[in-house]
C-alpha positions as CSV (number, residue, x, y, z in Angstrom):
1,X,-102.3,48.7,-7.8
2,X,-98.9,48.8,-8.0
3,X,-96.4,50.4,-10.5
4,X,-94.0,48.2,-13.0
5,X,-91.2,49.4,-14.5
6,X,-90.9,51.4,-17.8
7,X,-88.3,48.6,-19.0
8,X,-91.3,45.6,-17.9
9,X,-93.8,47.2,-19.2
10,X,-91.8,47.8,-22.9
11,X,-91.2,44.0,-22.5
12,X,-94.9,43.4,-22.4
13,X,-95.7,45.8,-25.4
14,X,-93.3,43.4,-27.0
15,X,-94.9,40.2,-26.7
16,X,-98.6,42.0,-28.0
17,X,-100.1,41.4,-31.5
18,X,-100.4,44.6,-33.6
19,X,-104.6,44.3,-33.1
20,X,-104.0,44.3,-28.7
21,X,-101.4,47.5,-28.9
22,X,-104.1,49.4,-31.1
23,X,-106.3,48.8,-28.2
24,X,-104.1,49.6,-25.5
25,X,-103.6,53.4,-27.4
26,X,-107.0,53.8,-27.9
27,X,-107.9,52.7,-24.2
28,X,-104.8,55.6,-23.4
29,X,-106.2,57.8,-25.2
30,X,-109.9,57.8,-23.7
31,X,-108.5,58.0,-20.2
32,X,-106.7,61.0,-20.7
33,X,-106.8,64.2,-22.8
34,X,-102.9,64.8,-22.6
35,X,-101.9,61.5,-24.1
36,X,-104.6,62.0,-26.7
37,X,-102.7,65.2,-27.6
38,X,-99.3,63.3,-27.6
39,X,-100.7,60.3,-29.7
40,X,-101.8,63.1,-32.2
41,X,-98.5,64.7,-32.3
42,X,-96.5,61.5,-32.5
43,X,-99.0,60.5,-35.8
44,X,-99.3,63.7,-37.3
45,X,-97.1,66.3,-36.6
46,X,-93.8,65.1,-35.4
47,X,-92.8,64.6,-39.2
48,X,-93.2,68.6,-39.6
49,X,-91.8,70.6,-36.6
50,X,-91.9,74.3,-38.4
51,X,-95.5,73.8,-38.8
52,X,-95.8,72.3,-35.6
53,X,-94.3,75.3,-34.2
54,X,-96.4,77.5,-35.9
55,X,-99.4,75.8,-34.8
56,X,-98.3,76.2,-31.5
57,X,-97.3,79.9,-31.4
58,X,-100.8,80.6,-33.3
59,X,-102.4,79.1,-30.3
60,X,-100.2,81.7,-27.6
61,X,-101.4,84.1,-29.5
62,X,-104.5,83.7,-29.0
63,X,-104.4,82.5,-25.7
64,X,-102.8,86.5,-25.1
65,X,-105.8,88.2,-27.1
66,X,-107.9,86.8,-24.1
67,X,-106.6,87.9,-21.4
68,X,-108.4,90.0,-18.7
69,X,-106.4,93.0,-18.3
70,X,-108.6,94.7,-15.5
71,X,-106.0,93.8,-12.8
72,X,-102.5,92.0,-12.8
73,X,-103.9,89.0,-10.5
74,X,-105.9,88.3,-13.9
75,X,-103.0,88.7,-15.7
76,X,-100.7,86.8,-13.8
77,X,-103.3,84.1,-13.7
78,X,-103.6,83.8,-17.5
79,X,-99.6,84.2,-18.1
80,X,-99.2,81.1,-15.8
81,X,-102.0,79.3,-17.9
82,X,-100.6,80.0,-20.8
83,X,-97.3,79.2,-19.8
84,X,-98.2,75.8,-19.0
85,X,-99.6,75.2,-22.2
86,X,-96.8,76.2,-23.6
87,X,-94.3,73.9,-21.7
88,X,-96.7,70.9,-22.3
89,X,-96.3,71.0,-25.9
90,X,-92.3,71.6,-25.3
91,X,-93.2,68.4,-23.6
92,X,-94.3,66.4,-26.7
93,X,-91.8,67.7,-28.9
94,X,-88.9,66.7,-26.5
95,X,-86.8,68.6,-29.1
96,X,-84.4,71.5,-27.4
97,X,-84.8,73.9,-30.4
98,X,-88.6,73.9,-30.3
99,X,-88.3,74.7,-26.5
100,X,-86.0,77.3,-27.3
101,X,-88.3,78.6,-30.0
102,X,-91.5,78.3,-28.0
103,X,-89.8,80.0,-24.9
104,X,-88.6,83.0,-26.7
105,X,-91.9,83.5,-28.4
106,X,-93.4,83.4,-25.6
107,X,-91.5,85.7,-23.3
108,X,-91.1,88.3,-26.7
109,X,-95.1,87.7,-26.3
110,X,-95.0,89.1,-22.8
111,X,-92.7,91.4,-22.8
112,X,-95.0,93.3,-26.0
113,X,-97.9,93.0,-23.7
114,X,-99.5,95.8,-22.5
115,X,-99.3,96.8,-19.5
116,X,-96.3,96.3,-19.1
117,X,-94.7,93.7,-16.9
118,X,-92.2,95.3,-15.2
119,X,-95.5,97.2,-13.3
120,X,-95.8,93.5,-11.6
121,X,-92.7,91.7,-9.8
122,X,-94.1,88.6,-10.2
123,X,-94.5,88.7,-14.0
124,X,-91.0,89.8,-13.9
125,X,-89.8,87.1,-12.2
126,X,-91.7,84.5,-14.5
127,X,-90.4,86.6,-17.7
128,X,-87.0,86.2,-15.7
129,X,-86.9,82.4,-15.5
130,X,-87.9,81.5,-18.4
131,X,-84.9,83.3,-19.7
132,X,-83.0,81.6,-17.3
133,X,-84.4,78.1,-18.7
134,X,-84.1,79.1,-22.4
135,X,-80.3,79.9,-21.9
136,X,-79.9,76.3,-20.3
137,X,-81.8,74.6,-23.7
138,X,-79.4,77.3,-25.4
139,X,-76.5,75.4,-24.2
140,X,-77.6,71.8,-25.6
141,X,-78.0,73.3,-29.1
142,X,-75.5,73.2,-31.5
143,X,-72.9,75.8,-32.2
144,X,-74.6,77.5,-35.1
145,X,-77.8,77.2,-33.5
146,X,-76.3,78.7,-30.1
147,X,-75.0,82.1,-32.2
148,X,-78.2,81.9,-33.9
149,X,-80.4,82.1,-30.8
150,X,-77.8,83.6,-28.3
151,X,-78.8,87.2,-30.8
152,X,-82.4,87.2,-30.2
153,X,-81.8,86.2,-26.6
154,X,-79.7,88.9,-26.1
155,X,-82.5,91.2,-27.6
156,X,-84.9,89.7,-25.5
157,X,-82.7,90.8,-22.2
158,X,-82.2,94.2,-23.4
């Protein structure tokens, strides 16, 4: 099968009755669990970002409470789970400031964890890049926002 363009495809979606693009979102939807989670943010909680946001952070938290601690592979293994959890629902907002938000949180998350990262190189290095990525959303933002956030960066590298 081969792949049409975003641009023909928006063209098609176009030309479709209201009842036939209902269809198409729920047939989307069944086939795979990500763009069920993106259909449910675009309905329901695109219109309130903070309270997405909290929803999300709520769910890192919790995501921490489990992890194994017995050995830093376990550890390691979980951080990079959560992580991508984390950066999927970055993904659905598509909104710099909840990326910066959402990064911070998380890496203030790991660096409160106990043990401590800084016993494993690799966690470091993760803890490291995401700083490096939320300086780069930093410089997006707006002004205000880029004082704002440039304080609890700073705090976060210190």
């Amino acid at each position: 099968m081969k792949k049409i363009s975003l641009k023909n495809l928006k063209d098609e979606l176009g030309h479709q009755s209201q009842e036939e693009l209902i269809g198409l979102c729920i047939a989307l939807t069944k086939f795979k669990k990500e763009n069920k989670e993106l259909l449910s943010y675009l309905l329901f909680e695109a219109s309130d970002e903070e309270a997405y946001i909290e929803g999300v952070k709520e769910e890192i938290d919790s995501l921490f409470e489990q992890i194994n601690t017995k050995s830093f592979f376990y550890i390691r293994k979980s951080v990079r789970k959560i992580l991508t959890t984390t950066k999927k629902y970055i993904r659905y907002s598509n909104k710099k400031e909840t990326e910066v938000v959402l990064l911070m949180y998380f890496c203030r998350k790991l660096l409160d964890f106990k043990p401590s990262i800084k016993n494993s190189p690799r966690l470091q290095n993760t803890f490291d890049r995401q700083l490096v990525l939320i300086k780069k959303a930093l410089s997006s933002l707006h002004e205000d926002l880029q004082f704002d956030y440039q304080a609890e960066l700073d705090e976060l590298q210190n």
